[in-house]
MARDO-714846 format. One line per 10 residues: number of its first residue (from 0); their letters; for each residue x, y, z of C-alpha. Coordinates in nm, 3 decimals. Layout:
REM MARDO-714846
NUM) A) X Y Z  ... .
***
This chain:
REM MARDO-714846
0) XXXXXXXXXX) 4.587 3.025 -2.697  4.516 3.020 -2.299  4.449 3.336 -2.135  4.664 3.527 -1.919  4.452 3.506 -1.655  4.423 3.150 -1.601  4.767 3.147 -1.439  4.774 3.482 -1.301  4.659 3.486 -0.931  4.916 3.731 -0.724 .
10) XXXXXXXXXX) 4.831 4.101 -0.876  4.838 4.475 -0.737  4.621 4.749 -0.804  4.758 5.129 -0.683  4.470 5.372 -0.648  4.535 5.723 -0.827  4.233 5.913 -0.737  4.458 6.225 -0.665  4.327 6.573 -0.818  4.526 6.841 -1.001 .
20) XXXXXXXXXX) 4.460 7.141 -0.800  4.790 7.141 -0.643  5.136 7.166 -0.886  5.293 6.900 -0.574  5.029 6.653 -0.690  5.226 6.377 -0.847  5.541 6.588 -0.868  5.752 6.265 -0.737  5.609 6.009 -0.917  5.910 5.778 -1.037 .
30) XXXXXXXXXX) 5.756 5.546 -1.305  6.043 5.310 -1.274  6.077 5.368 -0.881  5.690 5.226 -0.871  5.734 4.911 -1.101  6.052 4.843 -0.862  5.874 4.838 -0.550  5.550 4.682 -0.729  5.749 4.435 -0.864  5.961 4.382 -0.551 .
40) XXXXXXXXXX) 5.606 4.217 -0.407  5.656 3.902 -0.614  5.368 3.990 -0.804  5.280 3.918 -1.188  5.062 4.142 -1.293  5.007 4.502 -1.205  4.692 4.721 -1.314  4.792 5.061 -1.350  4.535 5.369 -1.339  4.501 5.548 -1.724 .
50) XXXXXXXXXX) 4.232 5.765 -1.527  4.108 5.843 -1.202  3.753 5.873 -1.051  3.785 6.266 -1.125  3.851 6.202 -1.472  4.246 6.305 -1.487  4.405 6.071 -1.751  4.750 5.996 -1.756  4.772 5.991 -2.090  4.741 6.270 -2.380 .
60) XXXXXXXXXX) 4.394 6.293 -2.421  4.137 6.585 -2.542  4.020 6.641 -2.173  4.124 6.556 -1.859  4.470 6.515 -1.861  4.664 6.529 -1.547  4.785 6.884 -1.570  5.049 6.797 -1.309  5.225 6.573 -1.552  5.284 6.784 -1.803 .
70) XXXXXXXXXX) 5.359 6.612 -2.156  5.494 6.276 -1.963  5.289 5.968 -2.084  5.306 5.784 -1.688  5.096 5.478 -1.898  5.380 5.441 -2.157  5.614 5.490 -1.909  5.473 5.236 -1.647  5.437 5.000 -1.931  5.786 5.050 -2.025 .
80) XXXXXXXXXX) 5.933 4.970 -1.660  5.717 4.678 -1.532  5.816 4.482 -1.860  6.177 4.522 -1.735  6.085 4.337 -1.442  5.900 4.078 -1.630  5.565 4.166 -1.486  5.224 4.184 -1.692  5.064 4.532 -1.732  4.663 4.552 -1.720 .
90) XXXXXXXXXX) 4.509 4.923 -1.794  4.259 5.027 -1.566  4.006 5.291 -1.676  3.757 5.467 -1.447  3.389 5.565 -1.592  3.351 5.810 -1.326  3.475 6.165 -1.440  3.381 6.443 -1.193  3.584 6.663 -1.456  3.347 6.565 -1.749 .
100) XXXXXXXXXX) 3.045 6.635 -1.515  3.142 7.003 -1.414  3.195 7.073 -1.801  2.889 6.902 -1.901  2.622 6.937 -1.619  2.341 6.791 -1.848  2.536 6.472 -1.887  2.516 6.435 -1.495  2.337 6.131 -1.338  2.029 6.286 -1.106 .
110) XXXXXXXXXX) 1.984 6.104 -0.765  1.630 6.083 -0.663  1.766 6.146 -0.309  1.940 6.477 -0.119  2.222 6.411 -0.035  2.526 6.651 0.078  2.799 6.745 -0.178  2.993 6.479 -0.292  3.395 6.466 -0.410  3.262 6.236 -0.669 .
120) XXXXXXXXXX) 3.038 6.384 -0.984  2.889 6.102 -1.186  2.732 6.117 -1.540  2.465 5.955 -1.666  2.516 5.635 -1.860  2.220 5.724 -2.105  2.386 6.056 -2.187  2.468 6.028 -2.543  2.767 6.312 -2.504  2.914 6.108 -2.239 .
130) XXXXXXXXXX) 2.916 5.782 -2.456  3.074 5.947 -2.671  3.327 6.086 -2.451  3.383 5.709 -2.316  3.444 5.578 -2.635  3.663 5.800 -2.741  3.927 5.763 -2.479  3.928 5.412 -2.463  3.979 5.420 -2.835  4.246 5.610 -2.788 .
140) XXXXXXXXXX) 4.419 5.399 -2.516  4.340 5.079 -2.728  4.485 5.248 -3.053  4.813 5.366 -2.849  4.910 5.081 -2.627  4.969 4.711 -2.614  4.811 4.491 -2.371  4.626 4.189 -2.310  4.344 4.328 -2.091  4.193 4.602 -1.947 .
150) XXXXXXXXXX) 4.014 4.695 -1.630  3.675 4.899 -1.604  3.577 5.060 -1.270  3.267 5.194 -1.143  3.060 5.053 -1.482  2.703 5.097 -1.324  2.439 5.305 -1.179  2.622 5.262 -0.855  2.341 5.315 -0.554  2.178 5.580 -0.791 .
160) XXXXXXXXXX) 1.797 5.540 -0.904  1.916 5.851 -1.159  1.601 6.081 -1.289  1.796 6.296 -1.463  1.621 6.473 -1.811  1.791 6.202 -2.033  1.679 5.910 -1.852  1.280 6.056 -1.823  1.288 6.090 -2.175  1.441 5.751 -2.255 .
170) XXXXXXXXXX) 1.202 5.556 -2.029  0.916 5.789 -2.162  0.942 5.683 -2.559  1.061 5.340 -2.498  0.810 5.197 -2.266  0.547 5.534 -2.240  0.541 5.561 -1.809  0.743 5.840 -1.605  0.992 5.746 -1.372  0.766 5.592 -1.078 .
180) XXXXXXXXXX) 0.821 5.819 -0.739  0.835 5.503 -0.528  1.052 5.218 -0.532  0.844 4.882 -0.543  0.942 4.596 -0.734  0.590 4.523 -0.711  0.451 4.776 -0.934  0.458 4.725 -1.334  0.571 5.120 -1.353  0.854 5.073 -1.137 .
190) XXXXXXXXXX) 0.959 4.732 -1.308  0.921 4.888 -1.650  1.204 5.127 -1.499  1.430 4.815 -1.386  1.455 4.645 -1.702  1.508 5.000 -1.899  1.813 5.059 -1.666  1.914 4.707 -1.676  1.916 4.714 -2.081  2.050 5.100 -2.092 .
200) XXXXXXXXXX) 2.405 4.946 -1.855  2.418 4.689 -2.112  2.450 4.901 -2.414  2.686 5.069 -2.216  2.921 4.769 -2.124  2.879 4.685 -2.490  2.985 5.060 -2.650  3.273 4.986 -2.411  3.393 4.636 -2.537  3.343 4.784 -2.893 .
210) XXXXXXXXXX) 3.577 5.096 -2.864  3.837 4.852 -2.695  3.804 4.557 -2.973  3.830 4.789 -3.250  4.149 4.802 -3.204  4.264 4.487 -2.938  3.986 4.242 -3.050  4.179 3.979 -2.829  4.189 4.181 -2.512  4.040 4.061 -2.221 .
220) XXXXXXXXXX) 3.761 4.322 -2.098  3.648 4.294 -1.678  3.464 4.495 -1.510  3.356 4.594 -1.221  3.149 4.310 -0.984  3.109 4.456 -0.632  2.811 4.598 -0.708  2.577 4.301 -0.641  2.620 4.345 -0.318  2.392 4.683 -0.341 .
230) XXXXXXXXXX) 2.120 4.517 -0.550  1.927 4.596 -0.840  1.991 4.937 -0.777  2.286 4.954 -0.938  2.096 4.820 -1.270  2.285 4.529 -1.262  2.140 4.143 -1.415  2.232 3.836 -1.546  2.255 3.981 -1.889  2.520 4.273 -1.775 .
240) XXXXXXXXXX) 2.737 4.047 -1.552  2.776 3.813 -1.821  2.975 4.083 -2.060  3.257 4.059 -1.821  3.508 3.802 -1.943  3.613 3.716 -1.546  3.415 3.882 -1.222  3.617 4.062 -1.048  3.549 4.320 -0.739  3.681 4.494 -0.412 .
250) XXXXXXXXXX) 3.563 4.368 -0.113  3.603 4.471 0.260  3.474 4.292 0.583  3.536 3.979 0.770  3.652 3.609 0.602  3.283 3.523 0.686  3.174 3.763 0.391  3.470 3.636 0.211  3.341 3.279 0.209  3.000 3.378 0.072 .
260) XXXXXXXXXX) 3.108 3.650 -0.192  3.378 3.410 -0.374  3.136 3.107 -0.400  2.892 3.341 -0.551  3.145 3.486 -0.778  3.315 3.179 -0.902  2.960 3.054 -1.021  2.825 3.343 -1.144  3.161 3.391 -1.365  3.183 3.318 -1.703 .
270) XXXXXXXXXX) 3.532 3.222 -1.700  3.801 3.171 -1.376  4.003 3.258 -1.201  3.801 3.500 -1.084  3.954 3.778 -0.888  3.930 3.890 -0.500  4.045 4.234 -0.387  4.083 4.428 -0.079  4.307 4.677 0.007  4.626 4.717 0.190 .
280) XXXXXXXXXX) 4.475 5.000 0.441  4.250 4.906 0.733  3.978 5.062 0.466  3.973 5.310 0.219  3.964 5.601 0.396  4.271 5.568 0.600  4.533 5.655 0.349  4.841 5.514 0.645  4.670 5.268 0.852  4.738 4.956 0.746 .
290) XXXXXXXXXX) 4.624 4.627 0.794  4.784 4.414 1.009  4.980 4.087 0.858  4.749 3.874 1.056  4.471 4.048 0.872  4.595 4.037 0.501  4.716 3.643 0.535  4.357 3.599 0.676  4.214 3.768 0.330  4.511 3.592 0.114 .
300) XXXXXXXXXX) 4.406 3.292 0.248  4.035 3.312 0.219  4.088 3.402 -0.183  4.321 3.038 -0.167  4.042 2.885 -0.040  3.854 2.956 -0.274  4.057 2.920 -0.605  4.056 3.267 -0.737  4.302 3.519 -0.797  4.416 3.796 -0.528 .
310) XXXXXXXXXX) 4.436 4.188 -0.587  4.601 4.395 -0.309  4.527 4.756 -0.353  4.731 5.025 -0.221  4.672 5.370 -0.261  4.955 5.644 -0.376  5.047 5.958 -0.212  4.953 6.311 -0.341  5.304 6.389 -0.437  5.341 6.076 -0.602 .
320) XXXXXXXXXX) 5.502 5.828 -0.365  5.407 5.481 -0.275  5.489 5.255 0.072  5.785 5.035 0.017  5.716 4.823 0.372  5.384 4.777 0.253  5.528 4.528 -0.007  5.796 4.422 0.138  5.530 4.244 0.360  5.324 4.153 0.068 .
330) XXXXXXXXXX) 5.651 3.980 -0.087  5.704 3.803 0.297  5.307 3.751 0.275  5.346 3.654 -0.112  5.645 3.384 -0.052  5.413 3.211 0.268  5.164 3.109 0.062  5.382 3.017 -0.297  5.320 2.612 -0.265  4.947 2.655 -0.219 .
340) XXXXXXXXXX) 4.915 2.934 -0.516  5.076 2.671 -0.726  4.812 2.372 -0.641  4.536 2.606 -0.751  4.326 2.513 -0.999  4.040 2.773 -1.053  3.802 2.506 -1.253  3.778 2.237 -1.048  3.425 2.181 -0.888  3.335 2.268 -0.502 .
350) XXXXXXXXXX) 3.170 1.968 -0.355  2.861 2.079 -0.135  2.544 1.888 -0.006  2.328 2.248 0.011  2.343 2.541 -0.239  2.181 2.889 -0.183  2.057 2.984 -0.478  2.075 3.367 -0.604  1.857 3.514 -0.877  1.945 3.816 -0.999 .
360) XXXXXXXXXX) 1.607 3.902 -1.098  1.513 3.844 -0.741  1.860 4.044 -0.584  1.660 4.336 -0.397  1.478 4.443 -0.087  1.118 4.378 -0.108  1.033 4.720 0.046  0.776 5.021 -0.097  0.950 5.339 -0.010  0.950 5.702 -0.176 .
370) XXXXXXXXXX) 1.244 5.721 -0.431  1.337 6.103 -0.262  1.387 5.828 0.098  1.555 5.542 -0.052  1.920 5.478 0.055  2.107 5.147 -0.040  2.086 4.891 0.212  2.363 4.568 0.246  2.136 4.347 0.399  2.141 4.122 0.062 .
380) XXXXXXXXXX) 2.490 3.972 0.175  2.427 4.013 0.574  2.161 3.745 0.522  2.352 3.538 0.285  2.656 3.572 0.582  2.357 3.455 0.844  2.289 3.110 0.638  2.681 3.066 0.577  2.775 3.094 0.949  2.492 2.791 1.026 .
390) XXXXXXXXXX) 2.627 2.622 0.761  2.992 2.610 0.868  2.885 2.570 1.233  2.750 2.234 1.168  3.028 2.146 0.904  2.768 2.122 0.605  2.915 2.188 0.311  2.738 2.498 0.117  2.789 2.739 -0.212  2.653 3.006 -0.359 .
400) XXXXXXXXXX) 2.493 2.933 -0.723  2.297 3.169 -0.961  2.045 3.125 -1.231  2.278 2.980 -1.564  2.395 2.676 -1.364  2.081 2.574 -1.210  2.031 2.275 -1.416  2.430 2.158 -1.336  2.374 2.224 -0.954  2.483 1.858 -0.801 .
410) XXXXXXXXXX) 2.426 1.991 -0.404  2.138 1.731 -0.245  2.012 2.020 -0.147  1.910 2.362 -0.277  1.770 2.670 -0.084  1.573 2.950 -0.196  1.572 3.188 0.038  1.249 3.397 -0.063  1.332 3.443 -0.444  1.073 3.641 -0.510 .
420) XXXXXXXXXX) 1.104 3.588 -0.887  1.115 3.258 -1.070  1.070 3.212 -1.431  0.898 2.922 -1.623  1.233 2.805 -1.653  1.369 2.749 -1.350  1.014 2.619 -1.226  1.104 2.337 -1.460  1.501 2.285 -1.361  1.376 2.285 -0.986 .
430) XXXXXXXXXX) 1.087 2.057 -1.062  1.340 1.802 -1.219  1.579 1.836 -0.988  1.325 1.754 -0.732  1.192 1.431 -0.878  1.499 1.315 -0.989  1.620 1.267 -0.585  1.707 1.659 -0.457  1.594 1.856 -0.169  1.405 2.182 -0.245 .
440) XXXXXXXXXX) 1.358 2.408 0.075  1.181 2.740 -0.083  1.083 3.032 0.206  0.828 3.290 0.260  0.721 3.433 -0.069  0.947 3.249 -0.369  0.787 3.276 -0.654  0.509 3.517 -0.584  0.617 3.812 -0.835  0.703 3.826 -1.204 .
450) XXXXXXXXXX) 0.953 4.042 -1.356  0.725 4.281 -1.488  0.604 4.402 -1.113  0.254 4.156 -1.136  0.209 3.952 -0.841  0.074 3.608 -0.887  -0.231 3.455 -0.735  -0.029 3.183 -0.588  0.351 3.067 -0.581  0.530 2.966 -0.907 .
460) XXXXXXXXXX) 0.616 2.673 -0.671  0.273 2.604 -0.647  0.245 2.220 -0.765  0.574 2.144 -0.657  0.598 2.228 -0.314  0.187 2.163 -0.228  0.121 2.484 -0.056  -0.095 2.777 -0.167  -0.073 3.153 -0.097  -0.311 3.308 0.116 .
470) XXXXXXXXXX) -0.154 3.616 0.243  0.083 3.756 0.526  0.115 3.819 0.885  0.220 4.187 0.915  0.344 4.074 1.276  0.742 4.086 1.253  0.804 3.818 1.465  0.712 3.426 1.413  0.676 3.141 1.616  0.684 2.738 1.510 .
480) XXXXXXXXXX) 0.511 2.473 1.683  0.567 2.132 1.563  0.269 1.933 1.459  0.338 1.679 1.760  0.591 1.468 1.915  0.673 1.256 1.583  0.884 1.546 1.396  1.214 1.489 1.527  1.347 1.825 1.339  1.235 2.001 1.618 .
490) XXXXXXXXXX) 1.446 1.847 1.889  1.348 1.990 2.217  1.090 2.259 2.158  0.788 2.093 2.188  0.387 2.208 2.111  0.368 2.468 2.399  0.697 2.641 2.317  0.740 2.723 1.964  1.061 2.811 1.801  1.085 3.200 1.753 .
500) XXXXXXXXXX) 1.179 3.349 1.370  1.189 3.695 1.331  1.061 3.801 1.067  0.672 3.836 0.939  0.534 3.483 0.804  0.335 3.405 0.510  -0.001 3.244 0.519  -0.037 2.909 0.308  -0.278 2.652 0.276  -0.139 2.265 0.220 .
510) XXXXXXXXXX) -0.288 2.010 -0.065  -0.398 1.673 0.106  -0.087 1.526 -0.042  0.138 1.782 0.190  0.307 1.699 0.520  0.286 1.934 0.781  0.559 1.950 0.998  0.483 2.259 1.193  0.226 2.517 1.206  0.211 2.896 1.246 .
520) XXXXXXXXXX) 0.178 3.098 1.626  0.153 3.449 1.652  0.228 3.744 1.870  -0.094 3.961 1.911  0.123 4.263 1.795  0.420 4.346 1.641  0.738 4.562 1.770  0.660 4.903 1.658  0.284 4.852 1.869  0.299 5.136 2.130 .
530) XXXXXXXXXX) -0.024 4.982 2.292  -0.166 4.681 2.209  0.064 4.391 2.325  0.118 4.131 2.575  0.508 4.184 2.670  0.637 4.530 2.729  0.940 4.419 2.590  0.907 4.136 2.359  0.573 3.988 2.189  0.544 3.641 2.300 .
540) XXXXXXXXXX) 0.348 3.369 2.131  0.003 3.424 2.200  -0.231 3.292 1.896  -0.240 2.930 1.723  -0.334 2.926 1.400  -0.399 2.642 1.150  -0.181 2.768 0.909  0.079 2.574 0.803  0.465 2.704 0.897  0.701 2.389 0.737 .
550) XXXXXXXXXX) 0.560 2.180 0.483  0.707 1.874 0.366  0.633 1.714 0.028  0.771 1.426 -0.174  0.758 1.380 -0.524  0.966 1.086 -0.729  1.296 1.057 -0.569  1.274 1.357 -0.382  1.115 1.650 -0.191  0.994 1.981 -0.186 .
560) XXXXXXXXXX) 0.999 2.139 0.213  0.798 2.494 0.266  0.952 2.745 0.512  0.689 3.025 0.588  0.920 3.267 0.738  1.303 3.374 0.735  1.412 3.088 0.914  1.761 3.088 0.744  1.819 3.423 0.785  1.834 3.414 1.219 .
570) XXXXXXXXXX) 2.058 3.474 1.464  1.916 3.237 1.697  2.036 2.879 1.778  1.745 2.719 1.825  1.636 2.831 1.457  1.968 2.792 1.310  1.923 2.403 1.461  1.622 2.372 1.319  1.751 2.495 0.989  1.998 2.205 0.940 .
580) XXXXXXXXXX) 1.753 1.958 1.058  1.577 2.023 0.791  1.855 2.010 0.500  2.036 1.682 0.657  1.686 1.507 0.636  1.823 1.468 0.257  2.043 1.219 0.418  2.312 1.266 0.181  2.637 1.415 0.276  2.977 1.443 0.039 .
590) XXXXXXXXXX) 3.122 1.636 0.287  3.157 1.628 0.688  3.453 1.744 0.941  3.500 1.689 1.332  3.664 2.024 1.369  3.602 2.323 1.581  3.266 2.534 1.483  3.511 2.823 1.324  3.631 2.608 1.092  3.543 2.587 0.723 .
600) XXXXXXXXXX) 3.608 2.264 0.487  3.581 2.314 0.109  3.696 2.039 -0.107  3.702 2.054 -0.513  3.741 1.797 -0.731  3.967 1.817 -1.012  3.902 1.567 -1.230  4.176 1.678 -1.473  4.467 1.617 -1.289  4.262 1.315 -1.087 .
610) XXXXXXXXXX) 4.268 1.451 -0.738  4.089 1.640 -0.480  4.187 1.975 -0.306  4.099 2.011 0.039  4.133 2.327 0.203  4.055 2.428 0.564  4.050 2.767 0.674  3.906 2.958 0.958  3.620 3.144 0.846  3.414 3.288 1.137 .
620) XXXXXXXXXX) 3.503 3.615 1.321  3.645 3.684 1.618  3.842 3.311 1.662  4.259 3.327 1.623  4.295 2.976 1.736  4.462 2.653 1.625  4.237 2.354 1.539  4.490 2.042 1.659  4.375 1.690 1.463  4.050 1.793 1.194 .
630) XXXXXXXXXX) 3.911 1.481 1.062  3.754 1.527 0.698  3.536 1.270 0.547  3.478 1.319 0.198  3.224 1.019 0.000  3.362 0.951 -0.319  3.419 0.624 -0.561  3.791 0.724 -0.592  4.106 0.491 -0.475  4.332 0.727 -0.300 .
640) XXXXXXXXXX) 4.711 0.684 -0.364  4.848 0.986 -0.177  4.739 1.268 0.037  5.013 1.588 0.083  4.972 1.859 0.332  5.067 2.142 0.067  5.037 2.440 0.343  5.302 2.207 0.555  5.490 2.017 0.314  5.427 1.682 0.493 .
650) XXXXXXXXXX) 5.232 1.403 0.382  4.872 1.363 0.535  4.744 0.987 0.731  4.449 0.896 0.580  4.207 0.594 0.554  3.929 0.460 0.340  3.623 0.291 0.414  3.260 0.213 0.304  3.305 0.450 -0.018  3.495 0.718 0.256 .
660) XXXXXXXXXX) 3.813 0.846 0.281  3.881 0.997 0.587  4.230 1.234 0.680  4.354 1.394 0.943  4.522 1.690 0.931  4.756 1.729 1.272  4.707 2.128 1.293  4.523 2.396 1.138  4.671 2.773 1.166  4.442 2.954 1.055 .
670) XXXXXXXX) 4.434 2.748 0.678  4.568 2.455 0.528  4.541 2.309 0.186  4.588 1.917 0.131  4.576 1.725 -0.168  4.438 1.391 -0.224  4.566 1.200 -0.565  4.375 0.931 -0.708 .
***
């Protein structure tokens, strides 16, 4: 029997996080007035809160419940009413229980850092009393109601390194070291405390599948997936984001982020659709600012784009009252995009000639900081957002691919973008896909570290790429000069004026075998030098060196390229140039557009239904333009019988030659989706 999901892509989520201090908290709250106005969206399946982030339930339960409600049961009753209106019902049950935590204070989780006092209380997943607590209630609401899935918020460590009593212990007996006082993914200790929080989240996730299968073994469990986007701080790993049946998260930011967090997603997903929300308000905090129409259809449209399923989240009032305009513009916002919603097809394959590829083991900062300093940084996505912008610039097509595909990856090209941590096999899936006719571009210090916090002699890499580790810069800017006038990658900078990266380089020696394309200058001082440099203001290139800075090297059909310091991670043209040189020396493209630099093409192929879906959609920030007459090439073996411009309901000119089909689509607002038959 198919899963609901895999025809379920318009949903709503209403946020209940509202306390019970007041008796006017929730003292309007209409069960059937809120599936009405849900409903009235056009929506098909709304996830309803059985608990808040404070730990009210809205159910009878031993603790917690909503003392506003009195004896109502608002799940049974909200279950009751959206069936009425013929719309799915998905529990959603929050692990965070600030009630729990003030009755309970030795369940709590115990940041390593100070911080100010926080609305939100959060206990420690290792607490055995709090497990217990967990599994309980979800028992209960599996035991009591009927549904086909159910929704799990906040399931990790959630930017907390905790050192509470429980987890010393814990980490004590099982693998004999204290919890380290700095964080460095370079020390055994600390690594020895990764994996222990990695494997503790897992039992976790798994305690809470079991409590809901013991009673609704068919139900579909999700949890939680925005977390990535903090790291390995949140104890998060291939292992715990495969126990969610579909990924699923809340994002907020521009389409750019968008583009990069649903590629990611729909690979690292065990099954699709998966699903993309944001909320209704211009963010969280503003409980009655609302995002403009322009702004939602943006986000509706970049979750088309990308095949996945789309969450708007609203947020109730304290009495109990929700925003009817808000969805009578979702319904207006809902209807718009109807004919592309039905073209989706959530399996079908993204065509791309590069992927960045993301290892989990490898998702953190490499920085050594005391734990009592450490504060959750974002830069993981900002630099996956800096190599997606060059990417749709030049009209290459990209995606975002993790570990558990890596041997299915059909890009010409893949990128790893300092993975710090490879394992024997992927060294062997890259090393194939090498030989067998792909393009390998590994950066700065890939493959230098193993799980377990030792760092290698030299790079995993080693025999594949022909380069050796010899140690770092420590300067925090870069410079490339090409080896001469023959490498054409480098287009106008030439010997004396070396391309600027910022960023601090790593120092390799090449095997005899290895082309050197470029070779490593350096300032005489770094940034933070008060005074010892040769700029006031910015530290020119001032030092050749002999060590190599690209590196090319081919092997069977294909070859390995060395990139010594963040070059796809810059803001800056000339490096962003460069960048592209280097992945379109592959020479193979699937995918091209003449279209405005704002504009991203993503086509899949569905082989099911025989035809390709091509959408276009305007990706970069601050552009609100039209793109008049976007020509998309796309190489494939196909005959073409039709093309239909679904977003305009017109058919689409197209023509095919030399194993190309090329169409034209007359005007782009913003997105359109075509589809090409075959």
């Amino acid at each position: 029997m198919e899963k609901w999901y895999k025809h379920s892509f318009f949903r709503n989520l209403v946020d209940m996080h509202i306390p019970d201090s007041d008796p006017s908290y929730l003292s309007k709250f209409d069960s059937e007035e809120y599936a009405r106005t849900v409903a009235s969206s056009g929506v098909d399946t709304a996830i309803i809160y059985t608990s808040n982030c404070l730990g009210k339930t809205f159910f009878d339960t031993e603790e917690g419940k909503h003392r506003s409600i009195g004896d109502r049961d608002l799940v049974k009753e909200r279950i009751d009413a959206f069936h009425k209106y013929g719309v799915r019902v998905i529990p959603y049950y929050n692990i965070w229980s600030r009630e729990v935590a003030l009755a309970h204070p030795d369940w709590q989780q115990k940041n390593a850092i100070e911080r100010a006092p926080e609305r939100f209380i959060k206990n420690c997943l290792c607490s055995e009393g709090y497990r217990a607590y967990v599994r309980g209630q979800l028992e209960t609401l599996a035991s009591r109601y009927d549904f086909d899935g159910i929704w799990i918020d906040m399931i990790d460590w959630y930017d907390a390194l905790c050192v509470c009593p429980t987890c010393r212990a814990r980490l004590l007996a099982e693998e004999g070291v204290d919890i380290p006082e700095t964080v460095n993914y370079a020390d055994p200790a600390f690594a020895k405390y990764r994996k222990a929080r990695e494997r503790w989240l897992c039992e976790f996730l798994d305690i809470v599948k079991a409590a809901i299968h013991k009673h609704r073994p068919n139900a579909t469990v999700i949890f939680q997936n925005a977390a990535w986007v903090r790291g390995l701080e949140c104890g998060i790993s291939e292992d715990s984001v495969r126990r969610s049946e579909f990924l699923a998260g809340d994002f907020y930011g521009l389409p750019l982020a968008y583009s990069v967090i649903c590629k990611l997603l729909n690979n690292a997903s065990e099954n699709r659709p998966v699903e993309f929300m944001t909320s209704l308000c211009a963010d969280l905090t503003s409980h009655t600012a609302s995002k403009t129409e322009g702004e939602l259809l943006r986000s509706l449209q970049g979750s088309l784009a990308h095949n996945t399923a789309f969450t708007f989240i609203d947020a109730i009032d304290p009495v109990g009252t929700i925003n009817p305009r808000r969805y009578e513009r979702m319904r207006r916002l809902g209807e718009a995009t109807r004919r592309e919603r039905e073209h989706l097809c959530p399996d079908a394959r993204l065509l791309s000639d590069v992927t960045y590829y993301v290892n989990y083991n490898s998702l953190f900062e490499p920085v050594t900081v005391p734990m009592a300093k450490h504060t959750c940084s974002l830069s993981i996505t900002k630099k996956m957002e800096n190599f997606a912008e060059t990417m749709i610039e030049r009209h290459i097509a990209y995606d975002m691919n993790v570990r558990k595909n890596l041997a299915d990856i059909r890009s010409g090209v893949i990128l790893l973008s300092d993975q710090r941590i490879l394992e024997a096999d992927e060294v062997a899936a890259l090393t194939a896909f090498v030989k067998n006719g792909g393009t390998l571009i590994a950066t700065q210090k890939t493959g230098t570290l193993t799980k377990d916090g030792c760092a290698l002699s030299d790079f995993a890499l080693c025999a594949l790429l022909g380069v050796h580790y010899e140690g770092e810069s420590h300067f925090d800017t870069s410079y490339f000069r090409r080896k001469d006038a023959s490498v054409k990658e480098f287009i106008e900078y030439d010997e004396g004026y070396p391309i600027a990266v910022s960023g601090a380089a790593t120092l390799v020696r090449a095997d005899a075998d290895t082309e050197v394309l470029a070779y490593l200058t350096l300032p005489i001082s770094s940034s933070t030098d008060a005074d010892r440099f040769s700029s006031a203001i910015s530290d020119p290139p001032m030092t050749d060196t002999a060590f190599p800075a690209i590196t090319r090297r081919r092997l069977g059909k294909g070859m390995a390229i060395y990139v010594a310091a963040p070059l796809e991670e810059g803001q800056h043209f000339e490096g962003r140039r460069l960048l592209c040189e280097l992945i379109l020396s592959n020479k193979k493209r699937t995918v091209y557009a003449d279209a405005p630099a704002w504009l991203e093409v993503l086509v899949y192929h569905d082989e099911e239904n025989h035809r390709y879906l091509v959408n276009a959609l305007n990706t970069m920030p601050g552009y609100d333009a039209t793109a008049q007459d976007v020509n998309i090439y796309l190489q494939t073996d196909k005959i073409i019988t039709t093309a239909y411009n679904v977003t305009a309901d017109a058919p689409v000119s197209f023509e095919e030659t030399n194993g190309a089909v090329r169409i034209t689509l007359a005007r782009v607002d913003g997105f359109a989706m075509a589809e090409l038959k075959y």
